[in-house]
matplotlib code that plots the C-alpha trace (Angstrom):
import matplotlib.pyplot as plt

x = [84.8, 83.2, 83.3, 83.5, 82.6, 83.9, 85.9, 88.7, 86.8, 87.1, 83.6, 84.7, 88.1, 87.4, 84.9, 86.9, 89.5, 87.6, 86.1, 89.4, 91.1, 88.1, 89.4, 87.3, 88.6, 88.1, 88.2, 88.5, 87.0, 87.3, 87.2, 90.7, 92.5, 95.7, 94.0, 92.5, 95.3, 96.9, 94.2, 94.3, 98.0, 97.4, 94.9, 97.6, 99.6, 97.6, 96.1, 99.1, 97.8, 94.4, 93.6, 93.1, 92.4, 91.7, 90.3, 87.9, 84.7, 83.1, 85.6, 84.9, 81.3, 81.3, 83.5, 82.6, 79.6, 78.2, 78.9, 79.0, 78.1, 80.3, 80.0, 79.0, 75.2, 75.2, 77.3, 75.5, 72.6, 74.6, 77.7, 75.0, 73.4, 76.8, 77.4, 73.9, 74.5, 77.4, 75.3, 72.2, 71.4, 73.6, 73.6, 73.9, 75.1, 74.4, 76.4, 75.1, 74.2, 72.6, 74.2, 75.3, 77.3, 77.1, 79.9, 81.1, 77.3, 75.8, 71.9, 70.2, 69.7, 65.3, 65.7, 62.9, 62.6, 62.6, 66.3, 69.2, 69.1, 65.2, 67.2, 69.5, 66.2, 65.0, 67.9, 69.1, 65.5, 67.0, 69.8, 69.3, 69.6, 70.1, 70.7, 73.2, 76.5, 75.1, 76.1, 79.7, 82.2, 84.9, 87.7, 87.0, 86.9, 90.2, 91.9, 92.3, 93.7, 90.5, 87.4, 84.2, 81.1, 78.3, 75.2, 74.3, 71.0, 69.8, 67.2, 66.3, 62.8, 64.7, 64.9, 68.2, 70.2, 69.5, 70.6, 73.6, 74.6, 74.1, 76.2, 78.9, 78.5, 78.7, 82.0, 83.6, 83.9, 82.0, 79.4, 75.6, 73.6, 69.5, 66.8, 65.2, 62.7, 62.1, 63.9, 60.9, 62.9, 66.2, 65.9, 65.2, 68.6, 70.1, 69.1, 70.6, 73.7, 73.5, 72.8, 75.3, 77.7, 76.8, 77.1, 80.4, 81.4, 80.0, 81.3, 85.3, 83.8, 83.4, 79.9, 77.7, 74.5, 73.2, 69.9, 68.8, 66.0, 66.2]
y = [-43.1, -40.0, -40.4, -37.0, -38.1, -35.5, -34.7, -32.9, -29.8, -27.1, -27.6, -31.2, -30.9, -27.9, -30.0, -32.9, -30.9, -29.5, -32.7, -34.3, -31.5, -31.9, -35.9, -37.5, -40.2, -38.9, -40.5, -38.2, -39.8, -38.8, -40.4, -40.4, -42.1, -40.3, -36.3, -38.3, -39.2, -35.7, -33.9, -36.4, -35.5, -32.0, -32.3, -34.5, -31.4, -29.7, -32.8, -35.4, -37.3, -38.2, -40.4, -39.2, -41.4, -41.2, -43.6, -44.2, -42.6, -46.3, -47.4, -44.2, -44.8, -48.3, -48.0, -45.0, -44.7, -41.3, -40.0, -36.6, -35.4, -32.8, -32.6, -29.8, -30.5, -31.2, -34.3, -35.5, -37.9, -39.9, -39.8, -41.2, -43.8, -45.0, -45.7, -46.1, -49.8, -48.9, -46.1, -48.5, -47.5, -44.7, -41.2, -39.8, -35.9, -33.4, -30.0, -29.6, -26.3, -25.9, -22.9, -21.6, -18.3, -15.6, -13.0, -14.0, -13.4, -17.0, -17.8, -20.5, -23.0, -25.0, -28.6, -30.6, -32.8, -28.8, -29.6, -31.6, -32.8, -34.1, -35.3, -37.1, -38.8, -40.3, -41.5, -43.1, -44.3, -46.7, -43.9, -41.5, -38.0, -34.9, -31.7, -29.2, -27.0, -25.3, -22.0, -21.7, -20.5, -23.1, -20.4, -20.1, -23.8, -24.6, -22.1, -23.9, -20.5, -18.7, -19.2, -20.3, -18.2, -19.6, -21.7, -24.8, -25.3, -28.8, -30.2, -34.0, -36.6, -38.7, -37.3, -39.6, -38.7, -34.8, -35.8, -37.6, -34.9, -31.9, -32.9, -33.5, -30.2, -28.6, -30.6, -27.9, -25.0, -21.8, -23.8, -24.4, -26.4, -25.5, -28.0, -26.8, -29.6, -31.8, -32.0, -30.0, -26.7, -27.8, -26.0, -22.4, -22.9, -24.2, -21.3, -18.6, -20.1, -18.0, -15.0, -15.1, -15.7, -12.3, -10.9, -12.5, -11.0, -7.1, -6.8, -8.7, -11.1, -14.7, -14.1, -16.7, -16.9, -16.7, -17.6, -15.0, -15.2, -19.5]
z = [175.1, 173.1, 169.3, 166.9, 163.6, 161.2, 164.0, 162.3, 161.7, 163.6, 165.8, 166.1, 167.5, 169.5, 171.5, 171.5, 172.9, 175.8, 176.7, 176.7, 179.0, 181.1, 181.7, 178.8, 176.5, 173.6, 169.3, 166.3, 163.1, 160.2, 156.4, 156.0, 158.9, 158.6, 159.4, 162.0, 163.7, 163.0, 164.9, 167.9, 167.8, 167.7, 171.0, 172.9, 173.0, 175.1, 177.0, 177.1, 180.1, 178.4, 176.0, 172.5, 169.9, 165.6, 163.3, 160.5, 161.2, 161.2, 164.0, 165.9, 165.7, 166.5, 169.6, 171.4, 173.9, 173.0, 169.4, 168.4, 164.6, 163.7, 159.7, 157.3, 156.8, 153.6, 154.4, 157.4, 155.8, 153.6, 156.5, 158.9, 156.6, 156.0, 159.6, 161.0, 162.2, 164.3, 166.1, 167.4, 171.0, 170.8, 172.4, 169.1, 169.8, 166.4, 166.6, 162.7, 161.9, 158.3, 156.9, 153.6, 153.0, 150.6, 150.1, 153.7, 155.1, 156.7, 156.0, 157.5, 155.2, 155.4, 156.4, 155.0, 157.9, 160.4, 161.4, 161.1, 164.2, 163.3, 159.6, 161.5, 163.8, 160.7, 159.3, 162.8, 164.2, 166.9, 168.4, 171.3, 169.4, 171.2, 169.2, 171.4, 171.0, 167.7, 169.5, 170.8, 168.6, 167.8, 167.3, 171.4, 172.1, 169.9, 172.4, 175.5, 177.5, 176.9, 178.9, 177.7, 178.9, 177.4, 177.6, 175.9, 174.8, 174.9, 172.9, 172.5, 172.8, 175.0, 178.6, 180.2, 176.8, 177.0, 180.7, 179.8, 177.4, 179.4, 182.2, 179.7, 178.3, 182.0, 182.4, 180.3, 182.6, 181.9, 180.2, 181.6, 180.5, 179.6, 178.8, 175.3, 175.5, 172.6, 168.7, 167.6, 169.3, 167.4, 164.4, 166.3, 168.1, 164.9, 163.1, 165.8, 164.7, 161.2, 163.2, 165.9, 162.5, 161.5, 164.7, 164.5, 161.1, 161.8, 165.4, 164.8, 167.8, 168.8, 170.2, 172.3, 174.7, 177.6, 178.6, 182.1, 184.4, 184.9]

ax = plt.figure().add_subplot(projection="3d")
ax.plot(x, y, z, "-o")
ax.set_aspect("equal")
plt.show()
């Protein structure tokens, strides 16, 4: 099963949503139980043959095999210290994005540890983490009649969890998946996010990337 911690937001559930159509069992947590089980109700209507599943973000965590992060970044150290010992030996997949905004214009916000994905390596030292899917706009995934043409950039330290997660990225279709080498390159794809917002806000668009010549 595939976990979405903070999974009612719209990153979360767009994901979980494509994963699910794409046959995966999927688990929406959140910290209140009840959105949790609205937004996996809200996914079964476009995927009523697969499992979709809500609960506490603890239970998510402790029962599902690879765990995404999906909360605002200034709630992802204390949310993962607060579940750390339910993620041990876990792919532990961060979507986090350090942004603030400013009269509707998105800045990338300076992690002390160079990324959230490197925040979340030391406050999860014995999980798998693999930074990916900072990029692709969840207006387009939470629209399951419009294509996704995009590339996912894929960075982690451990090679059979960037593995692992890239083929589950490249099970939603128009996705690819690229290696970005270690967490050291996560905050340079974190960062695009901010401008790929403001491309976003001056062009009306739901912009994403594609990496050519590979």
């Amino acid at each position: 099963m595939i976990g979405f911690v903070g999974g009612t937001g719209p990153e979360g559930r767009g994901l979980a949503l494509r994963l699910a159509l794409a046959g995966e069992t999927v688990a929406i947590g959140s910290r209140d139980a009840t959105r949790a089980a609205e937004a996996a109700r809200e996914i079964l209507k476009s995927t009523p043959t697969t499992p979709v599943l809500g609960g506490f973000n603890e239970d998510v965590a402790r029962d599902s095999e690879i765990v995404f992060i999906s909360v605002p970044y200034v709630a992802q150290q204390d949310t993962l210290t607060a579940i750390k010992d339910n993620l041990t030996g876990k792919t532990v997949v961060s979507v986090v994005a350090p942004v603030s905004f400013s009269k509707g214009v998105a800045t990338a916000v300076p992690v002390e540890e160079g990324s959230a994905a490197l925040q979340a390596k030391a406050v999860l030292p014995d999980s798998r983490i693999v930074a990916a899917f900072q990029t692709i706009s969840a207006r387009d995934l939470l629209k399951p009649e419009n294509p996704i043409d995009s590339d996912v950039i894929v960075c982690s330290d451990d090679e059979d969890a960037k593995a692992e997660v890239s083929a589950l990225a490249e099970k939603i279709e128009g996705v690819r998946a690229v290696d970005g080498g270690g967490l050291a390159n996560a905050g340079y794809v974190e960062n695009f996010t901010a401008l790929l917002m403001d491309i976003n806000r001056r062009y009306k668009a739901h912009s994403a990337i594609r990496i050519v010549g590979i």
